[in-house]
MARLOSE-141426 format. One line per field, with one value per residue (C-alpha): x, y, z. Coordinates in steps of 0.02 Angstrom, whole numbers, padded with zeros to 5 digits. Example, Ala and Ser with C-alpha at 12.3 -4.5 7.8 and 13.67 -1.06 7.14 Angstrom:
2
east (00615 00684);
north (-00225 -00053);
up (00390 00357);
This chain:
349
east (00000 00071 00066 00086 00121 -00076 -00117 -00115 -00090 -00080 00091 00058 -00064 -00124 -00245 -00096 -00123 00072 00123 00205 00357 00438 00540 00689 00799 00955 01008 00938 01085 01193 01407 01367 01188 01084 01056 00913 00860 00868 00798 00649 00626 00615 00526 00371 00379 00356 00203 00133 00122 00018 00149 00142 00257 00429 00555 00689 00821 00886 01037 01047 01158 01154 00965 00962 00862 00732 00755 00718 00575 00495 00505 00433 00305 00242 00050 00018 00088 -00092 -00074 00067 00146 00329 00425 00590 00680 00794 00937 01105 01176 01318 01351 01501 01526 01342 01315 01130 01127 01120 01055 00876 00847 00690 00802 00873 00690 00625 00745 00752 00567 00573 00700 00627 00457 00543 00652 00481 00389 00271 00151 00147 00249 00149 00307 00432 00570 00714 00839 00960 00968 01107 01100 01078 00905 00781 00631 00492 00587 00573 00405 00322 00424 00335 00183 00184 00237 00088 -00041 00028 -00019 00162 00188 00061 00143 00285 00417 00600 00730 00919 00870 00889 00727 00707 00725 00572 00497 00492 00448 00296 00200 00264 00179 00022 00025 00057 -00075 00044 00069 00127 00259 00176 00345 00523 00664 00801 00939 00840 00898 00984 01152 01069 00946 01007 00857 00745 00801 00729 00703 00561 00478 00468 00403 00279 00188 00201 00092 00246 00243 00450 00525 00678 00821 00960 00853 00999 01129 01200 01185 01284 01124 01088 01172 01328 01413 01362 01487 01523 01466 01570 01658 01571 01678 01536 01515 01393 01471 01412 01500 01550 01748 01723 01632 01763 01919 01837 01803 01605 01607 01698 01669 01507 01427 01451 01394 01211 01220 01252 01083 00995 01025 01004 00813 00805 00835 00736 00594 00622 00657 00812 00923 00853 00667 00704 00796 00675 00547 00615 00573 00412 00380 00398 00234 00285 00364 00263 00386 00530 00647 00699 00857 00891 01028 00951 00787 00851 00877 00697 00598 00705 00652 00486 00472 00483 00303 00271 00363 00301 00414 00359 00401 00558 00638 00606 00686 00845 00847 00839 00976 01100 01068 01029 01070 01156 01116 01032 01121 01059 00902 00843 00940 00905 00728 00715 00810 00698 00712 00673 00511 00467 00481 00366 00247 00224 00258 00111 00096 00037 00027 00091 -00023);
north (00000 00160 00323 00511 00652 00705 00511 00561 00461 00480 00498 00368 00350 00537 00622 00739 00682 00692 00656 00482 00561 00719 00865 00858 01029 01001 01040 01219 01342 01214 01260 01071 01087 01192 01379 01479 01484 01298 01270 01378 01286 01112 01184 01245 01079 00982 01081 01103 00913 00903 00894 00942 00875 00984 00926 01054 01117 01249 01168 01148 01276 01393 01414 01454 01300 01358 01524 01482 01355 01505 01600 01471 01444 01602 01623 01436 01389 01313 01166 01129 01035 01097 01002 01015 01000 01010 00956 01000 01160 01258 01364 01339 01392 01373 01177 01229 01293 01106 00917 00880 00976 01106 01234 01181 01162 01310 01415 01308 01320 01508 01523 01424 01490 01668 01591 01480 01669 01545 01538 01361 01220 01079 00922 00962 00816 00772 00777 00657 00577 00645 00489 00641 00717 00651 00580 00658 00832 00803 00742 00879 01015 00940 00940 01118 01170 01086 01156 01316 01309 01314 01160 01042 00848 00791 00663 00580 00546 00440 00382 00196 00109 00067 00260 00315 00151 00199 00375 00335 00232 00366 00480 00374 00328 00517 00564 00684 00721 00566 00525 00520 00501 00425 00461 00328 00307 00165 00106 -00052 -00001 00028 -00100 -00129 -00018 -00180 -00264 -00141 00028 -00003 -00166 -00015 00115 -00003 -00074 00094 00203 00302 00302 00297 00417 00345 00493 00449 00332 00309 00318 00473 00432 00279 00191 00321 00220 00336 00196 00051 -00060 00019 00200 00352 00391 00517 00665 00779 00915 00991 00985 00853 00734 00590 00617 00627 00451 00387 00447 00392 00208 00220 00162 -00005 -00196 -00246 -00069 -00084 -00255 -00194 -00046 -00143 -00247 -00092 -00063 -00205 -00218 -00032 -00095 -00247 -00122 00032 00141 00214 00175 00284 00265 00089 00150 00249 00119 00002 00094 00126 -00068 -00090 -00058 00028 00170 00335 00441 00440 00593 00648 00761 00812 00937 00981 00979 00847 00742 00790 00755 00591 00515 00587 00484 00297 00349 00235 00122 -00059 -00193 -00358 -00515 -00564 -00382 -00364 -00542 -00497 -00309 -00407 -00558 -00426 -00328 -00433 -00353 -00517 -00580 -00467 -00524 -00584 -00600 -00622 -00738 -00859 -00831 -00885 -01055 -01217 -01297 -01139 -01091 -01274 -01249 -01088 -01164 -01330 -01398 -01328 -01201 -01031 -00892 -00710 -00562);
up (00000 -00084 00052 00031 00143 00178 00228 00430 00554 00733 00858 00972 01093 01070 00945 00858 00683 00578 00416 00379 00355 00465 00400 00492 00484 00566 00420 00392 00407 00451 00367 00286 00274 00154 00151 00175 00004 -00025 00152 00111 -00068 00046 00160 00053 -00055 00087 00139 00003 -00052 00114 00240 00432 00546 00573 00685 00736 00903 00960 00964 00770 00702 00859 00838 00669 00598 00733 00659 00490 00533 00622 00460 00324 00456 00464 00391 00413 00573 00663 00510 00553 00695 00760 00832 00942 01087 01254 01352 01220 01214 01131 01292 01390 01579 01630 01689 01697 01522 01464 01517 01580 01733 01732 01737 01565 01496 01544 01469 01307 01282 01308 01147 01036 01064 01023 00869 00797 00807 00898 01077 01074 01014 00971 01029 01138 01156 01294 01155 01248 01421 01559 01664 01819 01834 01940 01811 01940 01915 01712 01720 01826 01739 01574 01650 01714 01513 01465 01579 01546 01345 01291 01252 01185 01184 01265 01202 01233 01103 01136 01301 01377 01353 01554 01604 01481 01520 01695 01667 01555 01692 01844 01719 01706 01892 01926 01802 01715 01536 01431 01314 01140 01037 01030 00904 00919 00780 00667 00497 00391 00490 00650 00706 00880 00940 00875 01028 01189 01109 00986 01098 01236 01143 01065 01206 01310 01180 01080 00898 00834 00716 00661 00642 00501 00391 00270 00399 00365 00176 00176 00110 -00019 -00137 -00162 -00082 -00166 -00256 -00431 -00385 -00438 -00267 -00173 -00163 -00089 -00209 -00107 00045 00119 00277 00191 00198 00353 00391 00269 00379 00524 00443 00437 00257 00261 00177 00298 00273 00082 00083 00149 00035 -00125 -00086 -00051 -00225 -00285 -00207 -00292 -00442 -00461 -00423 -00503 -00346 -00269 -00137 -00033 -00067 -00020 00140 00207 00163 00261 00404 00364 00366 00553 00618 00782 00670 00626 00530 00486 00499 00325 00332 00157 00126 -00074 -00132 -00240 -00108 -00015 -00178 -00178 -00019 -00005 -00145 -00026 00006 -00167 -00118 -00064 -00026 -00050 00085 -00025 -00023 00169 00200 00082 00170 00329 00292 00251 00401 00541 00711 00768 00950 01044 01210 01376 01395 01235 01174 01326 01304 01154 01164 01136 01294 01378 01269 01295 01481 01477 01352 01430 01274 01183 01036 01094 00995 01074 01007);
């Protein structure tokens, strides 16, 4: 079943209806990123094809990816739903300036309301966990935000899967504001969040938005065995992830049957990327972080795509996670399933 950007859906266990695919800007004003212009241009196609879920940070370029988002925004903003977040800053000397502490929040939620020319934001995330905040303090804090009308929904990205685990049913037990969303690293190169992260997130109510769908565009294709070698023209990262031995035999090895799934169905290596993701059922929307509207129009384009059983099976053979470690892996050897089961067939939902 084919999608497009104006087939809604909702973010979890909440009513916010989003787009099956999310805008991400981290890229907007980024040095490596895109410009204003091209920003804009990305921007307004996304829209206007029926898109409405933005996902920014202050912390991208310095604030000025909230900056811009405020500005495209402008004279449609109530269609839309922003989205972006806490805990990272660029500020040094002030230990308060960063992490997950109210003090942190507040202040965050106060800039980007001023840089998103917005009174509300409609998702506001923990960007990433400090391992030093009491949960109760980040729960109430969120809480207050939303009572308050300046925030709307609440969510948690790059966090351990027992700490929002734990914080979702205080919340519930608390009757605070819920988690509706988590954004974990997800993709052919990444799957490792298939063993806690997604589980979680799928029996507590939170719809996923995987963040780096083609792993930092090592599964665009540029990669793939017999491709000219990226040389980033547009000044991209990929020099970078070479020197740094991202791009090596096993990461090739997935990227060459990316493409070759692509081509036995007429799509690209990214389409079929970012369609991957869109297969797991606990997913909602994928981030898309284009750097051209090339690339945007590109993967917008997975929406089309629909991968049969034998492309998900090959996708999945050459990108298995491995063992997913203790417990798992004891749980799911015969003698112990036998033991649970009493020796009977019972099927899980």
């Amino acid at each position: 079943m084919t999608l497009a950007l104006d087939h809604y859906r909702l973010l979890g266990r909440s009513g916010l209806r989003v787009s099956p695919l999310a805008l991400g800007t981290m890229t907007f004003g980024e040095a490596w990123g895109a410009g204003e212009e091209e920003s804009r241009r990305m921007f307004d196609h996304y829209v206007d094809l029926g898109g409405n879920f933005v996902d920014t940070a202050g912390y991208y370029a310095s604030g000025k990816s909230e900056e811009l988002t405020g500005a495209f925004a402008q004279g449609k903003r109530d269609r839309l739903v922003l989205s972006t977040k806490y805990s990272l800053t660029q500020t040094q000397g002030d230990p308060n300036a960063g992490g997950n502490g109210r003090k942190a929040m507040i202040r965050t939620v106060e800039e980007s309301l001023k840089h998103l020319k917005t009174d509300y934001i409609d998702l506001f995330f923990l960007h990433a966990w400090d391992d030093l905040t009491p949960p109760d303090e980040i729960l109430r804090a969120f809480d207050d935000l939303v009572t308050q009308g300046k925030i709307l929904y609440i969510a948690i990205s790059d966090a351990p899967a027992w700490q929002f685990a734990r914080m979702q049913t205080m919340a519930e037990l608390r009757g605070w504001t819920q988690f509706c969303a988590l954004q974990v690293e997800y993709n052919l190169l990444e799957r490792t969040a298939e063993r806690d992260l997604i589980p979680a997130a799928a029996a507590l109510g939170l719809g996923v938005m995987p963040w780096s769908p083609l792993a930092s565009g090592r599964l665009s294709g540029k990669y793939a065995t017999g491709a000219v070698a990226p040389n980033d023209p547009e000044g991209g990262r990929g020099g970078m992830m070479v020197a740094q031995g991202l791009v090596n035999p096993a990461t090739i090895a997935v990227a060459d049957t990316v493409k070759a799934v692509a081509d036995s169905i007429g799509a690209t290596s990214a389409q079929v990327a970012v369609a991957w993701t869109l297969a797991n059922p606990a997913v909602t929307a994928p981030l898309l972080g284009a750097r051209t509207f090339r690339q945007l129009e590109d993967n917008i384009g997975a929406l089309s795509v629909d991968l049969g059983s034998d492309q998900l099976a090959a996708l999945d053979a050459a990108s298995s996670a491995g063992p997913k470690g203790f417990p798992h892996d004891f749980l799911q050897l015969d003698f112990i399933r036998a033991g649970l089961r009493g020796g009977s067939n019972v099927r899980g939902r």
